[in-house]
N, C-alpha and C positions, 0 to 999 in steps of 0.2 A: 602778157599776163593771162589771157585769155587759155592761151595754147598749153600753159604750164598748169592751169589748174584741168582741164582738159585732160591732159596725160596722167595726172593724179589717180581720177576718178576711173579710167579706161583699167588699167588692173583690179582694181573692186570689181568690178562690174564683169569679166570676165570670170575670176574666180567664181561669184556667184552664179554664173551659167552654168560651171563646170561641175559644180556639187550639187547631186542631185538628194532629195529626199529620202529616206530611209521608207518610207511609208507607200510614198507612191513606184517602190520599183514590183515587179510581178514575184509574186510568190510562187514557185513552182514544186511540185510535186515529184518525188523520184519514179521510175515509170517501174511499174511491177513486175519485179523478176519471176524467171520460172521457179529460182530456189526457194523464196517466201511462198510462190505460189504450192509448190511442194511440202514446204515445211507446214505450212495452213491443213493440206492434208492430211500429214503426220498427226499433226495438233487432234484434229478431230478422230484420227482412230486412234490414239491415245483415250480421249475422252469415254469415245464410246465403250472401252474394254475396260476402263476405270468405272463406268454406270453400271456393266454387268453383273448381275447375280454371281458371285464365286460358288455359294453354297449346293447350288444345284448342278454346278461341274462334277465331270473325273476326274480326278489328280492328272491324268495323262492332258486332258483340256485345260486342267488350269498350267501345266507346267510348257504347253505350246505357247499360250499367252503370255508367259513369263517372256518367252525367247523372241517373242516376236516385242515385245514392251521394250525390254532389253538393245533390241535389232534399230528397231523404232530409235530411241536415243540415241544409239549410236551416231543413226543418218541424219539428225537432227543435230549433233553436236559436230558432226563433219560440214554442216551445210553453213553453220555460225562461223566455223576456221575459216571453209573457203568464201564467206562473204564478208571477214575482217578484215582478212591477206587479198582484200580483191585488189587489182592496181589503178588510181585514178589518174585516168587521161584526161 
Protein backbone atom coordinates (compact mmCIF):
# COMPACT_ATOMS: atom_id res chain seq x y z
CA UNK A 1 0.00 0.00 0.00
CA UNK A 2 2.71 2.01 1.07
CA UNK A 3 4.70 1.56 -2.49
CA UNK A 4 1.48 2.40 -4.42
CA UNK A 5 0.80 5.54 -2.83
CA UNK A 6 4.52 6.32 -3.03
CA UNK A 7 4.62 5.87 -6.92
CA UNK A 8 1.58 8.28 -7.10
CA UNK A 9 3.21 11.14 -5.48
CA UNK A 10 6.87 10.58 -7.42
CA UNK A 11 5.28 11.97 -10.90
CA UNK A 12 3.82 15.18 -9.10
CA UNK A 13 6.76 15.88 -7.53
CA UNK A 14 9.07 15.61 -10.59
CA UNK A 15 6.83 17.53 -12.88
CA UNK A 16 7.07 20.20 -10.36
CA UNK A 17 11.00 20.26 -10.37
CA UNK A 18 10.81 20.44 -14.05
CA UNK A 19 8.86 23.67 -14.50
CA UNK A 20 10.56 26.44 -13.66
CA UNK A 21 9.14 29.95 -12.80
CA UNK A 22 8.65 32.44 -15.43
CA UNK A 23 10.04 35.21 -13.01
CA UNK A 24 12.89 33.69 -11.74
CA UNK A 25 14.58 32.76 -15.28
CA UNK A 26 17.39 35.68 -16.32
CA UNK A 27 16.31 38.42 -18.47
CA UNK A 28 18.88 38.99 -20.94
CA UNK A 29 19.58 41.85 -23.22
CA UNK A 30 20.43 41.57 -27.09
CA UNK A 31 24.07 42.55 -27.37
CA UNK A 32 24.45 45.78 -29.43
CA UNK A 33 25.01 45.50 -33.01
CA UNK A 34 27.35 47.63 -35.14
CA UNK A 35 24.13 48.41 -37.38
CA UNK A 36 21.79 50.03 -34.48
CA UNK A 37 25.12 51.35 -33.36
CA UNK A 38 25.28 52.93 -36.97
CA UNK A 39 21.89 53.70 -37.48
CA UNK A 40 22.06 55.70 -33.71
CA UNK A 41 24.49 57.64 -35.76
CA UNK A 42 22.39 58.35 -38.69
CA UNK A 43 19.69 59.23 -36.11
CA UNK A 44 21.76 62.05 -34.64
CA UNK A 45 22.90 63.64 -38.03
CA UNK A 46 19.54 63.67 -39.11
CA UNK A 47 18.64 65.64 -35.95
CA UNK A 48 21.26 67.93 -36.23
CA UNK A 49 20.53 69.03 -39.99
CA UNK A 50 16.76 69.05 -38.95
CA UNK A 51 17.86 71.88 -35.80
CA UNK A 52 19.75 73.82 -38.55
CA UNK A 53 19.11 77.36 -39.54
CA UNK A 54 17.73 76.82 -43.50
CA UNK A 55 17.23 80.57 -43.85
CA UNK A 56 20.83 81.50 -43.61
CA UNK A 57 21.90 78.82 -46.20
CA UNK A 58 22.55 78.94 -50.12
CA UNK A 59 20.26 77.15 -52.06
CA UNK A 60 23.53 75.12 -53.32
CA UNK A 61 23.94 74.19 -49.19
CA UNK A 62 20.46 73.67 -48.66
CA UNK A 63 20.14 71.40 -51.77
CA UNK A 64 23.62 69.14 -50.42
CA UNK A 65 21.65 68.58 -47.24
CA UNK A 66 18.65 67.59 -49.08
CA UNK A 67 20.92 64.68 -50.86
CA UNK A 68 22.76 63.75 -47.87
CA UNK A 69 18.97 63.57 -45.72
CA UNK A 70 17.84 61.71 -48.62
CA UNK A 71 21.23 59.35 -48.67
CA UNK A 72 20.88 59.37 -44.82
CA UNK A 73 17.34 57.37 -45.17
CA UNK A 74 18.30 55.45 -47.51
CA UNK A 75 21.09 53.70 -45.32
CA UNK A 76 18.72 53.63 -42.58
CA UNK A 77 16.04 51.84 -44.34
CA UNK A 78 18.75 49.38 -45.81
CA UNK A 79 19.86 48.70 -42.30
CA UNK A 80 16.04 47.90 -41.00
CA UNK A 81 15.76 45.23 -44.40
CA UNK A 82 19.08 43.72 -43.38
CA UNK A 83 18.19 43.55 -39.70
CA UNK A 84 14.55 41.91 -40.26
CA UNK A 85 15.96 39.36 -43.07
CA UNK A 86 18.69 38.63 -40.38
CA UNK A 87 18.82 34.76 -39.90
CA UNK A 88 18.30 33.34 -36.32
CA UNK A 89 20.74 30.56 -35.34
Amino acid sequence: MATILSLTFLPVQSFAAIKEDPSSLPVTKPPETTESAEAKALMLRLDEIKAMDMSKLKSTEKKDLRKEVRSIKRELKDIAVAFIFQPDY
